[in-house]
C-alpha positions in Angstrom: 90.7 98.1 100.5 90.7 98.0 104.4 94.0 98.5 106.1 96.1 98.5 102.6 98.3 101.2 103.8 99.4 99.1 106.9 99.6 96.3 104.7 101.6 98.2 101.6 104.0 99.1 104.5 104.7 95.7 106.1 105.3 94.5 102.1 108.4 97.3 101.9 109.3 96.3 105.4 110.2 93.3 104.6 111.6 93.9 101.2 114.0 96.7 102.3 115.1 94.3 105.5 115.8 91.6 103.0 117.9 93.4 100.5 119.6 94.7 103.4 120.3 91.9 105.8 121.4 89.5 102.5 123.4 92.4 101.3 126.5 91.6 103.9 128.6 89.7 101.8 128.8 92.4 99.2 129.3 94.7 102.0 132.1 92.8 103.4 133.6 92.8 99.6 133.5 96.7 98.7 134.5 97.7 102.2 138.1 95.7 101.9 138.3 97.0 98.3 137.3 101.2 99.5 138.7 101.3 103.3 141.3 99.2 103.5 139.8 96.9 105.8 141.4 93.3 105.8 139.1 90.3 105.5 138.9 89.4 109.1 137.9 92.4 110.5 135.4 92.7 107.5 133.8 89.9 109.0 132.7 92.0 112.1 130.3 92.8 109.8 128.7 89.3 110.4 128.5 90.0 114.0 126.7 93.2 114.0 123.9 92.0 111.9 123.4 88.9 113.5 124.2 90.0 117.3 121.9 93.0 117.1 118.6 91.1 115.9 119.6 88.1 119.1 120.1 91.0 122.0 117.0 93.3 120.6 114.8 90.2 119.9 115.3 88.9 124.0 115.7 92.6 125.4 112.4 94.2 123.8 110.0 91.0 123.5 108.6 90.8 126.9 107.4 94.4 126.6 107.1 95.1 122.3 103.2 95.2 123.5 104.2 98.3 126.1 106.2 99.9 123.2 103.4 99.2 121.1 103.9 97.3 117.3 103.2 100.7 114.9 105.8 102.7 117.2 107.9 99.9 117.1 108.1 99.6 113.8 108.2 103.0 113.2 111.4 103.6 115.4 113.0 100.6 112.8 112.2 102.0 109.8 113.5 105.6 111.0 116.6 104.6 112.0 117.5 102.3 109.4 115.8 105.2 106.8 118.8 107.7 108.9 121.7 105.0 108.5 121.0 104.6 104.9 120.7 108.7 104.0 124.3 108.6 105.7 126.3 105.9 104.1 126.7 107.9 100.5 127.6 111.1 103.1 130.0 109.4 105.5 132.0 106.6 103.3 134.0 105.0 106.0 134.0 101.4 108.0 132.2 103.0 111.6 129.3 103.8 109.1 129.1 100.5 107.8 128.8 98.6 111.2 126.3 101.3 112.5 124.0 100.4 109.6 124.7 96.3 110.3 123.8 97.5 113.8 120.9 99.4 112.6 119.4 96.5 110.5 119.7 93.8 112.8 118.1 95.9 115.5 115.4 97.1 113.2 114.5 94.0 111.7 114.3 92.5 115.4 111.4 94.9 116.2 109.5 94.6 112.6 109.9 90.9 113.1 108.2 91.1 116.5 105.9 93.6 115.5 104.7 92.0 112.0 102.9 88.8 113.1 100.9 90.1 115.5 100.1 93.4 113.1 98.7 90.4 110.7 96.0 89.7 113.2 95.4 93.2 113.7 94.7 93.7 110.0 93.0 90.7 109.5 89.5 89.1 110.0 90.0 85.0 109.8 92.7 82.9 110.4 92.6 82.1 106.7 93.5 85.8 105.8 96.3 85.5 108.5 98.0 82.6 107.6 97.4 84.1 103.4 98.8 87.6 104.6 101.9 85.9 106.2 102.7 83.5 103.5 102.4 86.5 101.1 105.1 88.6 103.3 107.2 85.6 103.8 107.5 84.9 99.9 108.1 88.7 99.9 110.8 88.9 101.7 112.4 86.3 99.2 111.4 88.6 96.4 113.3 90.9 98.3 116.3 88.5 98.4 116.8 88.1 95.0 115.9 91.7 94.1 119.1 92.7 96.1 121.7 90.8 94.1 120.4 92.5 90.9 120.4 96.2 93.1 123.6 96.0 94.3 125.2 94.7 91.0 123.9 97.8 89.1 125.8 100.1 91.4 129.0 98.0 91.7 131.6 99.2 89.4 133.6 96.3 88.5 135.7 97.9 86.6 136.9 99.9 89.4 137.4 98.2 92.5 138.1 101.4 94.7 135.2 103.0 93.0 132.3 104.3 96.1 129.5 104.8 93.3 128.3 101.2 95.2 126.8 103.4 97.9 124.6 105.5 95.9 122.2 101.9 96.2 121.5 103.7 100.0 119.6 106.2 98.8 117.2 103.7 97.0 117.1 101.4 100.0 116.6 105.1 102.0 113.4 106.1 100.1 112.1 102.8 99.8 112.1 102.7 104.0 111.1 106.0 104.2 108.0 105.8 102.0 107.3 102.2 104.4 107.4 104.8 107.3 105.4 107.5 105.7 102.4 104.7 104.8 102.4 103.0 108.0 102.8 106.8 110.1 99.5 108.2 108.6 97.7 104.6 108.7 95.7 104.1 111.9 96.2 100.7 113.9 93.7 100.2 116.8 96.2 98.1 119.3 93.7 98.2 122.1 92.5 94.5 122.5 96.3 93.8 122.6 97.2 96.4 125.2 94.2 95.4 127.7 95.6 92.2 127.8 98.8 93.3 129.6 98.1 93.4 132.9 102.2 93.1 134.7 104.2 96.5 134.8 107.2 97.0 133.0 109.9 96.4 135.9 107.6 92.9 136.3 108.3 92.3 132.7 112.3 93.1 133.0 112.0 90.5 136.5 110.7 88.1 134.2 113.3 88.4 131.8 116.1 88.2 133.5 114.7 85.1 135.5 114.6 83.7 131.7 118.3 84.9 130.9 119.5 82.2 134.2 118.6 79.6 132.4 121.1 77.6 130.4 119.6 77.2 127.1 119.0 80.9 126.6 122.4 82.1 127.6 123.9 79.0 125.1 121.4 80.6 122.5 123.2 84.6 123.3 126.9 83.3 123.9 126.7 81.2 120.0 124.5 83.6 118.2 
């Protein structure tokens, strides 16, 4: 099948982000119960999810084209694949917000890079819009597969227990085996790139001319 490893890869992209990103109640939970952390400055936790994706989604999207959506994507699933090798190896509180950090920033640029990968991959409109409705009940999948993930590694019995972040490594290969298919896939972004025409420090003029208007900075101030 044409394209199946780009496609195979955007599945697990979306699978991993949504165990992860749904995953930060639980977090918030084991962290109080492992380091000590009290319930309000768990809840940073929160913050660094949801603050990441809003400042990477309005920093990178007037240029992702520039970047280009495979090495976009790429540079998500690499981190996030680093961040989740190191969690088992560095069991403490910085490491838990650097992968919060890591997630939200990641999933900013797959989210940015996945829709217009779809037309890319795609021949009709009707394969489009049955491509995306396949990744967005996916990422659902995904959902619901993390609650049953994270319970198997959760030791109830002992609160203080760390086992919990053995579930990294999991999350780890899955992300890295997304990279590996999407690395040695081709993806011919050209009829994208010919359409930028306005250089980069254009692009950073324009956003910044966005960011004085009111509505955007009441979007960054309450994200």
């Amino acid at each position: 099948m044409k394209n199946w490893q780009i496609k195979l890869s955007l599945f697990l992209n979306y699978f991993v982000f949504a165990i992860l990103l749904n995953s930060v109640g639980t977090v918030i939970l084991q962290v109080q119960n492992n380091y000590g952390v009290s319930e309000g400055s768990a809840s940073v936790l929160e913050a660094f999810k949801d603050l990441s994706i809003a400042i990477v989604s309005f920093l990178v999207s007037s240029y992702i084209t520039r970047i280009g959506y495979k090495r976009a994507m790429l540079i998500a699933l690499g981190f996030v694949t680093a961040v989740c090798f190191l969690m088992p190896l560095a069991p403490a509180f910085w490491a838990t917000k650097l992968l919060f950090a890591a997630v939200g920033s990641g999933f900013a640029l797959i989210k940015m890079s996945v829709y217009s990968t779809i037309g890319l991959v795609t021949n009709d409109e009707k394969q489009h819009i049955s491509l995306m409705n396949f990744l967005e009940s996916f990422f659902m999948v995904g959902i619901l597969t993390g609650y049953f993930v994270f319970s198997a590694f959760v030791d109830d019995s002992n609160p203080q227990s760390t086992a919990w972040l053995n579930v990294y490594y999991l999350l780890g290969a899955i992300s890295l085996l997304a990279f590996g298919l999407l690395f040695s896939a081709p993806l011919d972004e050209s009829s994208v790139r010919g359409q930028e025409n306005d250089s980069m420090l254009e692009d950073f003029g324009k956003m910044f001319k966005l960011m004085a208007t009111p509505l955007v900075l009441i979007f960054i101030l309450c994200a």
